[in-house]
C-alpha positions as CSV (number, residue, x, y, z in Angstrom):
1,X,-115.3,-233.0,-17.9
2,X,-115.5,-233.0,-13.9
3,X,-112.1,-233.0,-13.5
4,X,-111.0,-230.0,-16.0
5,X,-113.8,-227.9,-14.4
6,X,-112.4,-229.2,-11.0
7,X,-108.8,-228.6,-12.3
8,X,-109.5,-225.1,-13.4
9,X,-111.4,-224.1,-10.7
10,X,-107.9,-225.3,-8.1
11,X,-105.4,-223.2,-11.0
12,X,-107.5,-220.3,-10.4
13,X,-106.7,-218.6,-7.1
14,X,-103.0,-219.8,-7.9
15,X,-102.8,-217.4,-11.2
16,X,-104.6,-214.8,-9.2
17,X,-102.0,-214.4,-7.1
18,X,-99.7,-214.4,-9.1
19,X,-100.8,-211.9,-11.1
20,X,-101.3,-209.7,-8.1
21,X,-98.0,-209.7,-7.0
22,X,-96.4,-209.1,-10.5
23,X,-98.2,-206.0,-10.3
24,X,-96.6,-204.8,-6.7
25,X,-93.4,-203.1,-6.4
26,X,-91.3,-203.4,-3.7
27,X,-90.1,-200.3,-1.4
28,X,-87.5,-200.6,0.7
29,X,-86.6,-197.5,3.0
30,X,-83.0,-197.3,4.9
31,X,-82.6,-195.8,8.4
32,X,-79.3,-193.9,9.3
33,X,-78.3,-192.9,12.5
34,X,-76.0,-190.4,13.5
35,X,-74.5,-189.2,16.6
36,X,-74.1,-185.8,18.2
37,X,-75.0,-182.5,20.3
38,X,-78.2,-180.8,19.4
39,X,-77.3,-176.9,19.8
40,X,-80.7,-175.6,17.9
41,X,-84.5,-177.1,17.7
42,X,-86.0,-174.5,15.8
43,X,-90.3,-175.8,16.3
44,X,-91.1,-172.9,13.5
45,X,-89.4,-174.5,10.9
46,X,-89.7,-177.9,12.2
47,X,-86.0,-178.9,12.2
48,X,-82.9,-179.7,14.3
49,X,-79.4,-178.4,14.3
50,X,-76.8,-181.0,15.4
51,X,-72.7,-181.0,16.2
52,X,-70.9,-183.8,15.2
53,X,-69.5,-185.5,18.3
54,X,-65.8,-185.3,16.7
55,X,-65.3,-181.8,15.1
56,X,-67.2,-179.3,16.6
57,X,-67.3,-176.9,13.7
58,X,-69.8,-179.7,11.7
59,X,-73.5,-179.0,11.5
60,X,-76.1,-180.9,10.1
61,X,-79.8,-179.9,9.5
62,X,-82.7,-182.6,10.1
63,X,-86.3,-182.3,10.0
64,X,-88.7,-183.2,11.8
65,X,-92.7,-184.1,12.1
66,X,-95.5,-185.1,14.2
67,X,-94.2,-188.4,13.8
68,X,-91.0,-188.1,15.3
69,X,-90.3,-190.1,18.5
70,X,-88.2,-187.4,21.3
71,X,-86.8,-190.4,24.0
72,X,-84.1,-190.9,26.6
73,X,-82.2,-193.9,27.1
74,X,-84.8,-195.6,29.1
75,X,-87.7,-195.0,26.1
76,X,-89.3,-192.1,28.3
77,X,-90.9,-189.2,25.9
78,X,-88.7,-185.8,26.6
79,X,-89.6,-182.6,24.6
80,X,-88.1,-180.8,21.9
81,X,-87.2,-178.0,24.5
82,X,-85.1,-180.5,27.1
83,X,-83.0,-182.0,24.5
84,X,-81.3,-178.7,23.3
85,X,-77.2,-178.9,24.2
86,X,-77.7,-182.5,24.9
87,X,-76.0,-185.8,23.2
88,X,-78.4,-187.6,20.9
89,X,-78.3,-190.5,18.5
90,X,-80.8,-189.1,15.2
91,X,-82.5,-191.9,13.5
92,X,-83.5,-190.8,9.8
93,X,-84.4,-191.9,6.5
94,X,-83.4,-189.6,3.4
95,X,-86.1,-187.8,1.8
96,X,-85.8,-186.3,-1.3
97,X,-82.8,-183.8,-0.4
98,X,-84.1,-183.7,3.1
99,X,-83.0,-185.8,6.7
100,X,-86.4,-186.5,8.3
101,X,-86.1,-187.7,11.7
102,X,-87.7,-190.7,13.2
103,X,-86.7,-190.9,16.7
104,X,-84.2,-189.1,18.5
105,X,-83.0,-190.4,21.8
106,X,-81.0,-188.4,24.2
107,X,-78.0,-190.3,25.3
108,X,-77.9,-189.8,29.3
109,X,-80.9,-189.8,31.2
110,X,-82.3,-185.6,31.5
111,X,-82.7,-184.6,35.2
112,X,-86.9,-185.1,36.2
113,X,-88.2,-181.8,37.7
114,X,-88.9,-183.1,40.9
115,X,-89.1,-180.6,43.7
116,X,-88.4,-181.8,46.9
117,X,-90.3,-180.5,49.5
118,X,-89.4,-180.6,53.4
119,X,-91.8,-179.8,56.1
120,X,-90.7,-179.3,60.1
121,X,-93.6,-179.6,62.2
122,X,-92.5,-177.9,66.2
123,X,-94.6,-178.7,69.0
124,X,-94.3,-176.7,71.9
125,X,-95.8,-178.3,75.0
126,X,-96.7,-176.2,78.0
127,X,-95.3,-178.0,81.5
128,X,-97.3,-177.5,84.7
129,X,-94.6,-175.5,87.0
């Protein structure tokens, strides 16, 4: 009697789990990249407008949301506005009919704002004649 209380007790956590994951379904999401010019960010409507890198003429809409990831080559956050009429690489995952972005990542560096500031200090020094 010990041991088919013992042996039940060892089967239990076994049929547990595997009842668990019966019940789980698997989800697996792609992510697409794609390469080109931004020429509009349009933050009222939450989406980007991008020229493909070989014809010109091609747009593409994307979307995108709080939880999009704006980066230059170095992983450096840039903003929506400095990316406009720059190179990208869009990472996305279908939606529905939609592109949502996930990271978009400029592909040169953007110029930092730094202003340079140059000071010229004269001191005039009165000799004894």
């Amino acid at each position: 009697m010990r041991r088919m209380v013992l042996g039940t007790l060892l089967a239990l956590p076994l049929a547990l789990a595997v009842s668990a994951s019966a019940g789980m379904e698997q989800q697996t999401t792609t992510t697409t990249t794609y390469s080109g010019t931004i020429s509009d960010v349009s933050p009222s409507s939450s989406t980007i407008i991008l020229k493909s890198e070989g014809s010109p003429q091609t747009m593409t809409k994307y979307v995108y949301n709080d939880r999009t990831v704006w980066v230059d080559p170095a992983g450096n956050t840039v903003t929506t506005e400095t990316v406009r009429n720059q190179p990208v690489t869009v990472y996305y995952e279908k939606e529905g009919d939609q592109m949502v972005v996930t990271k978009v990542v400029t592909q040169k560096p953007l110029p930092s704002r730094i202003i340079e500031q140059k000071t010229t200090t004269t001191k005039t020094t009165d000799f004894p004649e």
